[in-house]
C-alpha positions, 0 to 999 in steps of 0.5 A: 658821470652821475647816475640817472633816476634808478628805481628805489626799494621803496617802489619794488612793487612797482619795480618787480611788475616793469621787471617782469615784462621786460622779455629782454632782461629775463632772457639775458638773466636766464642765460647768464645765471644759467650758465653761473650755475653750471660751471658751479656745479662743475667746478664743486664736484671736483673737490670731495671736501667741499661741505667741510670747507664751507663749515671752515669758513662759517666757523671762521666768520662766526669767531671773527665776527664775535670778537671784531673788536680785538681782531679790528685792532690787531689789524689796524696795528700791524696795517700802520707798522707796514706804513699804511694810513688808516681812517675810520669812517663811521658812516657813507658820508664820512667815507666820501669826505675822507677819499675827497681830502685825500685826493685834494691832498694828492692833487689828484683829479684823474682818478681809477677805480677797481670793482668794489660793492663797498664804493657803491655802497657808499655811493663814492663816485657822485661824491668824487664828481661834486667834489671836481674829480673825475672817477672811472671805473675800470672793471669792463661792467662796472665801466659799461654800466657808468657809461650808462648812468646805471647801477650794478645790477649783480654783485660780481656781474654788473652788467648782467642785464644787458644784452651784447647788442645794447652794449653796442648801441651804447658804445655807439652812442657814448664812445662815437665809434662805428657799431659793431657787435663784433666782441672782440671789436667792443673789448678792444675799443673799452682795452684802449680807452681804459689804459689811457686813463690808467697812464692819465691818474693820479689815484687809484681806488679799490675796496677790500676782499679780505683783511688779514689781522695777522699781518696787516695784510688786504687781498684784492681778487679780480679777473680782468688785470684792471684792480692791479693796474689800479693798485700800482700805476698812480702813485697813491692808492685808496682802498675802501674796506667794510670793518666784517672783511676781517679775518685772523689768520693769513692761513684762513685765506687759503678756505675762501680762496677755494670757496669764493671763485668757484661758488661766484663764477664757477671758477677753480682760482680766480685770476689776479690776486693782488695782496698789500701789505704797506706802500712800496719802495721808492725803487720799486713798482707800486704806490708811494701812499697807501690809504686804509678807509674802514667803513661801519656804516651800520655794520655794528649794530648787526654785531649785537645780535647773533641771528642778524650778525651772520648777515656780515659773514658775506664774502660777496660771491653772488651764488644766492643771486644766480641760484634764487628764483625771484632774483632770476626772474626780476633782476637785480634794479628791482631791488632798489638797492646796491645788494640785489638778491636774497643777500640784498634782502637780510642786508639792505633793511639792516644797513640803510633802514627797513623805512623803505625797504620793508617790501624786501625780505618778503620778496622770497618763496623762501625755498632755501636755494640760497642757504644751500649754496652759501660758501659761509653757509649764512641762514638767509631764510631764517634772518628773512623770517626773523625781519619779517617777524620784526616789521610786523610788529614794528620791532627795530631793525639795525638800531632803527625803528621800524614801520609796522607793516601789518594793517588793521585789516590784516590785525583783524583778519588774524584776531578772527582767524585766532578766535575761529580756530579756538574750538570746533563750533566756532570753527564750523561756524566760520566754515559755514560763513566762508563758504557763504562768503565765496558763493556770494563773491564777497572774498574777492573784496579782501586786499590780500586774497585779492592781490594773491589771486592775480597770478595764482587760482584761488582755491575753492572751498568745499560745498560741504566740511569733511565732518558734515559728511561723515555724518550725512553718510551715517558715520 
């Protein structure tokens, strides 16, 4: 099942404007990130050395990051010693090609998948379609949302927008059972179909939470049992893994571990924990091949600068998107891309071009919320300003060139507003003529005091400069 016509970040104004008078949307986001932030909060109080173990993993991922070369090749060997297979990809097309040949070569057509933002990304599952196979998703969301012909609106929640009501209707109208909105009734409904296409596929597909260099070693974490149904019923396995998921050590585990669950969901442990190192045994549960895709897509061209690289220090927990407010307001499909959110922000104009993801690191107050709950401690607002900086000048972004956002009404604005600060007469000139402008109307004219003012006051200016009246008052 293909996706329908989805809003694109190029149109996120527009977006953002049918996001906000959606009632039912921002009510199902007030109580699901609500209720994320609570348990959060919960689940950190009881570990006293929670600011160290952020500052653990930021160090861990700053080394890595700074020296993924090395690690990327102690891991590919000790991956293919296990007997993995390993392919490269260099981009989102080279990866899809890559999963199709190895489901021709496996004869497969039935396939499952496992919650993975990396697919998405990449857009696998309209690749697999094209291609004549039949991709599922498992994960509860992600299947919800397929059955939709949406996309995740949420990194760890995928169906975070919608209501229990409307995922009835739609199990009504896709699975032609009678409508209830009885949950129990709906998850054993979505258990049974599931696991008859588990019992059915030839392929199992899964993307990658961490990479261990050391041992070669990839953790898959999930909660709901479908990503090790995934990994061990058919008997090949693909899993599709960004090159950042690195990391050195398999004691490092043991930090993101304690992170990642309880900032995502506000969990202590998360539920299943599927590590792989190599195919199994003939005599034993498991795959008989075991695929590695590693994806670039972009990935090193964010290694080449320090400010930008801390973008790929991303565990993919989705606090920043539960703790920001212009997330909480607009959801997740007003983006316009795969990464909503403040991470959707730094990442979606590196990774796929800032052409048409310029409106995006500007849709931040840049409060901070999201660098304060960052297990990895990733600076978001600093990178927002840094992309900002760059798209007003038209510096490149990720490798790429990009528009320069500025107008030559705005250049002008700050050319006159530049030579008005340059001294005191010229700055009690441009006083005076403001407040003849506003008298007289004219500063509702200017485009960006005027899309300012559509949801704010525009402050008045003041009949008379605080210097004109200590001298009328004989100062």
């Amino acid at each position: 099942m293909t996706h329908a016509a989805q809003p694109t970040s190029a149109t996120f104004p527009a977006n953002v404007e049918a996001a906000l008078g959606d009632a039912t949307l921002r009510g199902a986001l007030a109580r699901a990130t609500d209720l994320f932030g609570e348990r959060r909060t919960a689940a950190i109080g009881a570990v006293p050395e929670w600011e160290a173990l952020r500052e653990q993993a930021r160090a861990v991922k700053e080394h890595t990051l700074a020296r993924l070369d090395f690690y990327l090749e102690q891991f590919v060997e000790r991956v293919e010693s296990s007997g993995m297979r390993v392919h490269w990809a260099r981009d989102a097309k080279e990866a899809c090609a890559l999963v199709a040949e190895i489901a021709r070569a496996a004869g497969a057509k039935r396939l499952v998948k496992s919650k993975s933002m990396t697919t998405e990304e990449i857009g696998l599952n309209a690749a697999l379609e094209r291609d004549g196979c039949e991709p599922v998703e498992t994960d509860l969301g992600e299947w919800i949302i397929q059955l939709a012909g949406e996309t995740p609106s949420h990194i760890i929640v995928p169906a975070i927008h919608k209501t229990k009501a409307q995922i009835a209707e739609l199990f009504v109208d896709k699975l032609h059972i009678e409508k209830s909105d009885d949950v129990e009734v709906l998850t054993a409904t979505a258990r049974r179909i599931l696991r008859e296409h588990f019992a059915a596929a030839d392929l199992g597909i899964s993307g990658v939470n961490f990479g261990v260099a050391e041992t070669g070693t990839i953790l898959i974490l999930e909660n709901e049992g479908n990503a090790r149904l995934t990994t061990s019923l058919p008997r090949a396995h693909v899993a599709v893994m960004g090159i950042e998921k690195v990391i050195p050590r398999f004691a490092d585990l043991e930090v993101f571990l304690r992170l990642l669950p309880r900032s995502g969901t506000g969990q202590h442990l998360t539920s299943y924990q599927s590590l792989l190192t190599g195919p199994e045994p003939a005599e034993r549960e498991g795959p008989r091949e075991l695929h590695l895709v590693l994806l670039d897509n972009g990935r090193s061209e964010l290694l080449q600068e320090r400010v930008m690289r801390q973008t790929l220090a991303c565990i993919r927990c989705g606090a920043c998107l539960n703790a920001c407010p212009v997330y909480r307001a607009i959801g997740g499909h007003a983006y316009g891309s795969v990464y909503p959110g403040p991470i959707g922000a730094i990442l979606t104009p590196q990774l796929f071009g800032a052409e048409k993801a310029q409106h995006l690191p500007f849709a931040s107050s840049l409060c901070g919320a999201c660098r304060d709950v960052c297990p990895v401690k990733i600076d978001i607002p600093n990178v927002l300003l840094e992309l900002r900086a760059r798209l007003q000048t038209g510096a490149p972004i990720g490798g790429r060139t990009s528009p320069k956002k500025s107008g030559a009404f705005e250049r002008l604005g700050w050319k006159v507003w530049a030579w008005s600060c340059a001294g005191p007469r010229r700055f009690a000139l441009a006083s005076r003529l403001g407040r003849v402008a506003a008298s007289l109307g004219l500063l509702r004219f200017a485009p960006q005091l005027r899309a300012w003012g559509q949801t704010r006051a525009v402050p008045e200016l003041a009949r008379r400069s605080f210097r004109e009246q200590w001298k009328a008052d004989g100062r």
